[in-house]
C-alpha positions as CSV (number, residue, x, y, z in Angstrom):
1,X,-14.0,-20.5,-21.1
2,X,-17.4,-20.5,-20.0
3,X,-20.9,-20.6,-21.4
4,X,-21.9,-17.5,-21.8
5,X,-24.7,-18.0,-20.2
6,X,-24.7,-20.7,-17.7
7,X,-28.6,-19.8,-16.8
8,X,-31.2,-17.6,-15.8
9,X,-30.5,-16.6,-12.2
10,X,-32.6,-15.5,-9.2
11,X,-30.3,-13.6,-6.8
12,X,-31.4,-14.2,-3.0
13,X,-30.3,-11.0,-1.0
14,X,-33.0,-11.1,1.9
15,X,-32.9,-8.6,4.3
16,X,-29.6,-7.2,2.6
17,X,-29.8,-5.4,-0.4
18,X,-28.3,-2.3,-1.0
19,X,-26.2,-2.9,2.1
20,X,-22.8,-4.0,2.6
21,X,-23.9,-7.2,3.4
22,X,-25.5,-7.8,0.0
23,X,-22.2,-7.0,-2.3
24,X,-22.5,-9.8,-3.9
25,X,-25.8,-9.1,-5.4
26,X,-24.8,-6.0,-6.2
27,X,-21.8,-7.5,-8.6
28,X,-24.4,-9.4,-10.0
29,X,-26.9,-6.5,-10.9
30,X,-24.3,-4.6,-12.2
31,X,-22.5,-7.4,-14.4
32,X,-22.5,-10.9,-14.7
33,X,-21.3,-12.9,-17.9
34,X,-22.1,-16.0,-16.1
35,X,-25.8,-16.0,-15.7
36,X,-28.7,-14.1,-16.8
37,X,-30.2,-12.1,-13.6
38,X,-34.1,-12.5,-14.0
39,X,-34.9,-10.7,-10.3
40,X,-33.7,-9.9,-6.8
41,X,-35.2,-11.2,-4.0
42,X,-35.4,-8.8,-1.1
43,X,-38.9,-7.8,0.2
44,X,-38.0,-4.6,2.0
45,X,-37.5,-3.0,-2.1
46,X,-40.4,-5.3,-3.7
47,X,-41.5,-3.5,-6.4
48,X,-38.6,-1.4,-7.0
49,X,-35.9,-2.0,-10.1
50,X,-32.6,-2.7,-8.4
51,X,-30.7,-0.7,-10.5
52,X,-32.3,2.3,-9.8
53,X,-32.1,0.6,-5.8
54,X,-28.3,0.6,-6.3
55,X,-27.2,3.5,-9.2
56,X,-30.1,5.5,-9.7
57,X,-30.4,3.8,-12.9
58,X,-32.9,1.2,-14.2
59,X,-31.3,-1.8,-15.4
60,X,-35.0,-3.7,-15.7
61,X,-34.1,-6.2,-13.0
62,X,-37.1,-6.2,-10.4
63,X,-37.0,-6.9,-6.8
64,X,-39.7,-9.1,-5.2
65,X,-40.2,-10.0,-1.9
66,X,-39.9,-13.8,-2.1
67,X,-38.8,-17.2,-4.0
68,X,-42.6,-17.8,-5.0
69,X,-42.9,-13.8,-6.2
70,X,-39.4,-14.6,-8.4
71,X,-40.5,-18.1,-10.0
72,X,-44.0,-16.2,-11.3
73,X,-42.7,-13.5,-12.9
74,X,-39.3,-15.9,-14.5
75,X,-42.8,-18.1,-15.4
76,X,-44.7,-15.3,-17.4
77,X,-40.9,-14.6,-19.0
78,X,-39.5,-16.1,-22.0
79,X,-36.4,-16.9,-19.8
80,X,-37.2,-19.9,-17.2
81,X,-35.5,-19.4,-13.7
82,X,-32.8,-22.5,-13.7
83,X,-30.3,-20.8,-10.9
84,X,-30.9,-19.3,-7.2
85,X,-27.6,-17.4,-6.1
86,X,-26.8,-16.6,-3.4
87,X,-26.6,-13.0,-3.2
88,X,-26.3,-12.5,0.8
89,X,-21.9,-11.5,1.6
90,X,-23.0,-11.4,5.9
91,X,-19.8,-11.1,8.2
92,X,-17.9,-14.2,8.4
93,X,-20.3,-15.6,5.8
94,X,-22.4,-17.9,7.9
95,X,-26.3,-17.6,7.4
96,X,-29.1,-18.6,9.5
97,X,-31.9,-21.3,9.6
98,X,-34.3,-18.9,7.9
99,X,-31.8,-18.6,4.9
100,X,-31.8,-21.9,4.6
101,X,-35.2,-22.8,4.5
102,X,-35.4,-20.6,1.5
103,X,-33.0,-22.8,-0.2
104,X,-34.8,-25.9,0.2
105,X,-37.9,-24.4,-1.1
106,X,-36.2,-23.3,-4.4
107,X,-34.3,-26.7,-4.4
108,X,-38.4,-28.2,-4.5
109,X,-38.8,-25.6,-7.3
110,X,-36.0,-27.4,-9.4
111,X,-33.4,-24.5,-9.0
112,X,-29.9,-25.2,-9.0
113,X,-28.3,-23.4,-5.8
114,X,-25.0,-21.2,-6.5
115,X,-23.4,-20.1,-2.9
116,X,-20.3,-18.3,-1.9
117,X,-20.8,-18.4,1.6
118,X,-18.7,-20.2,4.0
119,X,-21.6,-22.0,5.2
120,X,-21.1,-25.1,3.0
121,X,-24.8,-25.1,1.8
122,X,-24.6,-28.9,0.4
123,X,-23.0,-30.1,3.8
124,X,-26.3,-29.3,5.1
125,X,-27.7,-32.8,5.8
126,X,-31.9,-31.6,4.8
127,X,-30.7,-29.8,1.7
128,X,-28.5,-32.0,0.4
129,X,-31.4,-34.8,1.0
130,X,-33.8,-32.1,-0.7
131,X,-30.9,-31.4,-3.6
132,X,-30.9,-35.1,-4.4
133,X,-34.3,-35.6,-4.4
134,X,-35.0,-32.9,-6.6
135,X,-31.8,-33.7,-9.1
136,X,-30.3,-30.4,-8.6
137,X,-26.6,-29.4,-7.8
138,X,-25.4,-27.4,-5.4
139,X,-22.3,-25.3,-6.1
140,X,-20.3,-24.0,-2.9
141,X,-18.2,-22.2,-5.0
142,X,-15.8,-21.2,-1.2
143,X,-14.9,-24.7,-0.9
144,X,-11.4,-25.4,-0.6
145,X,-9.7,-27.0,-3.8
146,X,-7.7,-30.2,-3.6
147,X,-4.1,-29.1,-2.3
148,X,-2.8,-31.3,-5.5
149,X,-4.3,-28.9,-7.8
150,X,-2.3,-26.1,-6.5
151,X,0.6,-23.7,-7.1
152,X,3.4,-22.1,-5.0
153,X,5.5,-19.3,-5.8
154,X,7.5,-20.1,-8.2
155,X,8.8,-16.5,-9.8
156,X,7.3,-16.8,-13.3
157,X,5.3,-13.5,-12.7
158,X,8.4,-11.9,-13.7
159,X,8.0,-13.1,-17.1
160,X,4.4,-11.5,-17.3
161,X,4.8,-8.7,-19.7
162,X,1.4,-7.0,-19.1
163,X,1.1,-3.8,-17.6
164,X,-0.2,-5.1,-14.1
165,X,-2.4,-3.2,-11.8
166,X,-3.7,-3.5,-8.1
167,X,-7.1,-2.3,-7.3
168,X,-7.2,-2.4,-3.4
169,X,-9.1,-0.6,-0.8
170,X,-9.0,0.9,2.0
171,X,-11.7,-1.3,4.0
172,X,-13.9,-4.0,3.1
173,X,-16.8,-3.7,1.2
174,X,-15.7,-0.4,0.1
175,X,-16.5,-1.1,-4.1
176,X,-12.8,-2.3,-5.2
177,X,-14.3,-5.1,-7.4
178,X,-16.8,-3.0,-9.1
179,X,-14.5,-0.4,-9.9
180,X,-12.4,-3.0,-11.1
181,X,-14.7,-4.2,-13.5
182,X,-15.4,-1.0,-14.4
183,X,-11.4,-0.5,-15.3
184,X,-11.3,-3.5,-17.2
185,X,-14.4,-2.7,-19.4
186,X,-13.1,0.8,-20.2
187,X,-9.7,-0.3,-21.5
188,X,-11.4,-2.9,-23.4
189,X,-13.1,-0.4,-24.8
190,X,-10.1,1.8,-26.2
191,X,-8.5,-1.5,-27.6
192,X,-6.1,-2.6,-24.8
193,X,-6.5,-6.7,-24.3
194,X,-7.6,-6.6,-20.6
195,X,-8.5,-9.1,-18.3
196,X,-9.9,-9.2,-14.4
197,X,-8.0,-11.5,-11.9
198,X,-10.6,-11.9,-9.8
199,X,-9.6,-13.2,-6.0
200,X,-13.1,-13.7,-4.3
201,X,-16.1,-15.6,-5.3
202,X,-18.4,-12.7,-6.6
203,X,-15.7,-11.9,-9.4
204,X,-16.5,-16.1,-10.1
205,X,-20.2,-15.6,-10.3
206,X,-19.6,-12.6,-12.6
207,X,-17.5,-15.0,-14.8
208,X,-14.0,-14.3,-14.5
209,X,-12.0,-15.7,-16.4
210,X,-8.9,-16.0,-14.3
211,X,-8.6,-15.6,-10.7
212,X,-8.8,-17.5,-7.5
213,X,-11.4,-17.1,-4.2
214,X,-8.7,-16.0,-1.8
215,X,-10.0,-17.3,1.4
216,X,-10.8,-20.8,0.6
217,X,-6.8,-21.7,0.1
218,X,-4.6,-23.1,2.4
219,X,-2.4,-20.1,3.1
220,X,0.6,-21.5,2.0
221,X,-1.0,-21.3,-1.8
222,X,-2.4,-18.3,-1.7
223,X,0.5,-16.3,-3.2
224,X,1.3,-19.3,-5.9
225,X,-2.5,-19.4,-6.6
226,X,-2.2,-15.2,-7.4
227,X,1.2,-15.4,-9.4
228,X,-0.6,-18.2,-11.3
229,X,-3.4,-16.5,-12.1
230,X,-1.9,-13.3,-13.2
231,X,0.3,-15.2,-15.3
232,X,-1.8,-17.1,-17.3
233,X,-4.2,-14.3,-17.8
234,X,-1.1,-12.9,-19.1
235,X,0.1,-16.1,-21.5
236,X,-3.2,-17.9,-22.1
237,X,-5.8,-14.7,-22.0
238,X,-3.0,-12.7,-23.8
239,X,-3.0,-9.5,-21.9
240,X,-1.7,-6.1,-22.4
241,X,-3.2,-5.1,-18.7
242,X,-4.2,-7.1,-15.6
243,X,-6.7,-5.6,-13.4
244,X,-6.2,-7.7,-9.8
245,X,-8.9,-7.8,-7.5
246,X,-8.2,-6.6,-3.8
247,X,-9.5,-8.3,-1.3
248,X,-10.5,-6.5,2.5
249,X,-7.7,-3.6,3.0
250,X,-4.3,-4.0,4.4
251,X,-5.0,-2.5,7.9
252,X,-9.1,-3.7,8.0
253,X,-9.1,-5.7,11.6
254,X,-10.7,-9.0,10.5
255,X,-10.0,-9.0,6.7
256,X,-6.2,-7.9,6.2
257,X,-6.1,-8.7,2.7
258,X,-3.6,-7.2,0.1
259,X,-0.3,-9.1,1.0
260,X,-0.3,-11.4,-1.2
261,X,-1.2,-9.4,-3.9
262,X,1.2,-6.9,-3.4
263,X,4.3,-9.7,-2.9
264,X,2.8,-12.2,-5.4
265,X,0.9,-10.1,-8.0
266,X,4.0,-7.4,-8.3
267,X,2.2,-4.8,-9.7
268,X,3.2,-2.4,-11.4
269,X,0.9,0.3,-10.1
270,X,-2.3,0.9,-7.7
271,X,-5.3,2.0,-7.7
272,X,-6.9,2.5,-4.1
273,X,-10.5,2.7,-3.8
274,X,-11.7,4.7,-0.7
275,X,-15.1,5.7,1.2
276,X,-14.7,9.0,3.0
277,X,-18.2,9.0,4.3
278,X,-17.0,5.5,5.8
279,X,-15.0,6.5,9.3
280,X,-15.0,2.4,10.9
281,X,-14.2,-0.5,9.5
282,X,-17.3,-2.2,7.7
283,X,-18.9,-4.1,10.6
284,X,-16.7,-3.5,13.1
285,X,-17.7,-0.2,15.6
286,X,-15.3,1.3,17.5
287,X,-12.5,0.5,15.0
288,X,-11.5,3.8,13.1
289,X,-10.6,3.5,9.5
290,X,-6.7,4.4,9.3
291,X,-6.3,7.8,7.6
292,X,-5.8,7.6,3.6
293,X,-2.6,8.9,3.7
294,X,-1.8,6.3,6.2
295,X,-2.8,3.4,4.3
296,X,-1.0,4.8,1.0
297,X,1.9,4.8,3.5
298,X,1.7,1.3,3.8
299,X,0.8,0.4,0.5
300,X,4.5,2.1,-1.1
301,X,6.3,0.8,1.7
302,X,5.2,-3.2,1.1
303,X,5.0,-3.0,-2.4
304,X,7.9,-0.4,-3.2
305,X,5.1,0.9,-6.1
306,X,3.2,3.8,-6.0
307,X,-0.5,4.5,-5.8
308,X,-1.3,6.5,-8.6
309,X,-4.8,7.1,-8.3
310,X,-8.2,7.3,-6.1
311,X,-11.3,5.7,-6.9
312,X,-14.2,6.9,-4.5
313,X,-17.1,4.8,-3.3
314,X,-19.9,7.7,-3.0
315,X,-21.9,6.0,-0.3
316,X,-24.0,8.3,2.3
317,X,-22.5,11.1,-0.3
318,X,-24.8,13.7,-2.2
319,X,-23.2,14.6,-6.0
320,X,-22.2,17.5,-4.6
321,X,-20.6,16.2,-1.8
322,X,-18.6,13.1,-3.5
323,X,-17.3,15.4,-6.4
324,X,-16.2,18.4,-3.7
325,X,-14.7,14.9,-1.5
326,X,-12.4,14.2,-4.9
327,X,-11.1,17.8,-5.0
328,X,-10.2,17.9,-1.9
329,X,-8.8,14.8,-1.6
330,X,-7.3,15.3,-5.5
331,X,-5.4,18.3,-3.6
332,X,-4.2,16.8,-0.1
333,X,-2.8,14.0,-2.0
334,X,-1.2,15.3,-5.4
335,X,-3.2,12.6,-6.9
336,X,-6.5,12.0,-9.4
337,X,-9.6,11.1,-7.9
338,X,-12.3,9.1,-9.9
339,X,-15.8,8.0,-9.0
340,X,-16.4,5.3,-12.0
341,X,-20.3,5.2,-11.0
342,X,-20.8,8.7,-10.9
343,X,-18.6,10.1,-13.7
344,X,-17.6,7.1,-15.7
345,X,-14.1,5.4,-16.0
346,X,-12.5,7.3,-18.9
347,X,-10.7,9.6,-17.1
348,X,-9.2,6.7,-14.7
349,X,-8.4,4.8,-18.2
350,X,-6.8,7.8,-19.2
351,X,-4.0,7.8,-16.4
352,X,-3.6,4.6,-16.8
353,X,-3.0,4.6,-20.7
354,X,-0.5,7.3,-19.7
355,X,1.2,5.1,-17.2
356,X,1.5,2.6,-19.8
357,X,3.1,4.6,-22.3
């Protein structure tokens, strides 16, 4: 369990927010147990509130353009900055010098540095001098456990008694963790224990309390590390439902997730989160997104479970044209269609509760 907060956070998303590239800053605007967001950092929004950036809503989080803009206004606050995340989700999550130099200058500030990148931020020879100089820590939250601490498959998920659900996607990037969330929150809402197994390093961030970050395990793990998680959400968290992250989409050309969660997680159901204004795969041209119908396809043919509903990520969508995309897409299919953001998660709850009974 963890300390609810940990600290008062400035979220780094230079250059990137409101872009797929900045999802993890975007989890953290929208929810984070684990620290108290004080401000974005992204100059191209300074000034703006980055809720109303992301939702349309103010959330009283304000972008400024740089680590010295953040520090003043956490200054003339009541809550002193103690955190810079790492905000920034870029392709193969590698940054560049200019990312880091921002580092070391909120290391020289006295800001612990949280990072999910897979550029190891405290294997960096002049911040890890500048990290020890200052007495700070620096948390790369992507690097690979020690293999003794690990699980393989062992079966026990088929003692798990909890109504277990998959929320995958059809690309990456596409909102699957946020509309997880979103899920979880809802059914906690009408009363039914639920917990989030979170499988990448923004659901960490957000606090999670059970979960793994996918792709920092040896492969050989990765389906032990899932069944674990899922099962002692189940016996330790004492769940009724288990929400399980998705990670990239089954047919996505550089990040195939889903196979592990589908054989290890054994869900029950799934939820499939979808973009329709989206026709490539995030960050990769010239690679068409396989049609829904397709990728349920493969979904009920891995998993031998049905998907039993669609969640829509609205992006480069009107209203009008997101809620006429989920009746059309409601009657190709045979199937509900939800966008949490826009219209809430009580109706998704609602098939779900149903599905439970």
């Amino acid at each position: 369990m963890i300390k609810k907060p940990e600290g008062n956070a400035i979220v780094y998303c230079q250059g990137a927010f409101n872009t797929p590239n900045g999802k993890t800053a975007h989890g953290l605007v929208r929810f984070t147990n684990r620290y108290k967001v004080l401000a974005v950092i992204d100059s191209r929004y300074a000034g703006k509130d980055a809720g109303e950036v992301l939702d349309g809503k103010p959330n009283g989080i304000p972008v400024v353009p740089s680590i010295h803009d953040a520090m003043r206004l956490a200054w003339n606050s009541e809550f002193p900055a103690t955190h810079l995340v790492i905000g920034l989700a870029p392709d193969g999550g590698r940054v560049g010098p200019e990312v880091k130099a921002d580092v070391i200058l909120a290391i020289t500030e006295g800001l612990h540095v949280v990072s999910g990148l897979h550029d190891f931020l405290s294997d960096d020879p002049k911040i890890a001098s500048a990290a020890q100089k200052e007495g700070v820590m620096i948390r790369d939250v992507r690097k690979p456990p020690a293999r003794d601490s690990l699980h393989f498959f062992s079966g026990k998920i088929e003692d798990v008694r909890a109504l277990k659900i998959a929320l995958l996607g059809t690309d990456s990037a596409v909102g699957k963790r946020t509309t997880a969330w979103i899920l979880v929150h809802a059914l906690n809402a009408l009363g039914v224990k639920t917990e989030l197994v979170g499988t990448g390093q923004t659901a960490w961030m957000q606090g999670a309390r059970y979960g793994i970050i996918m792709d920092s395990l040896v492969n050989d793990f990765v389906s032990g590390e899932i069944e674990h998680a899922v099962h002692s959400a189940w016996r330790d968290g004492g769940a009724d439902v288990i929400v399980i992250e998705g990670q990239g989409s089954l047919m996505n050309p550089a990040y195939p997730g889903g196979f592990e969660i589908l054989a290890a997680g054994r869900p029950d159901i799934v939820v499939l989160q979808h973009a329709p204004a989206r026709k490539e795969y995030d960050g990769f041209p010239g690679y068409p997104i396989h049609p829904l119908q397709r990728q349920i396809q493969a979904i009920e043919v891995l998993s031998d479970r049905k998907v039993q509903a669609i969640t829509i990520n609205h992006e480069e969508m009107s209203r009008e044209q997101t809620l006429a995309a989920c009746e059309s897409i409601q009657k190709d299919l045979g199937l509900p269609v939800f966008d949490v953001l826009l219209q809430g998660a009580e109706g998704l709850a609602k098939v779900i509760m149903e599905y439970r009974k």
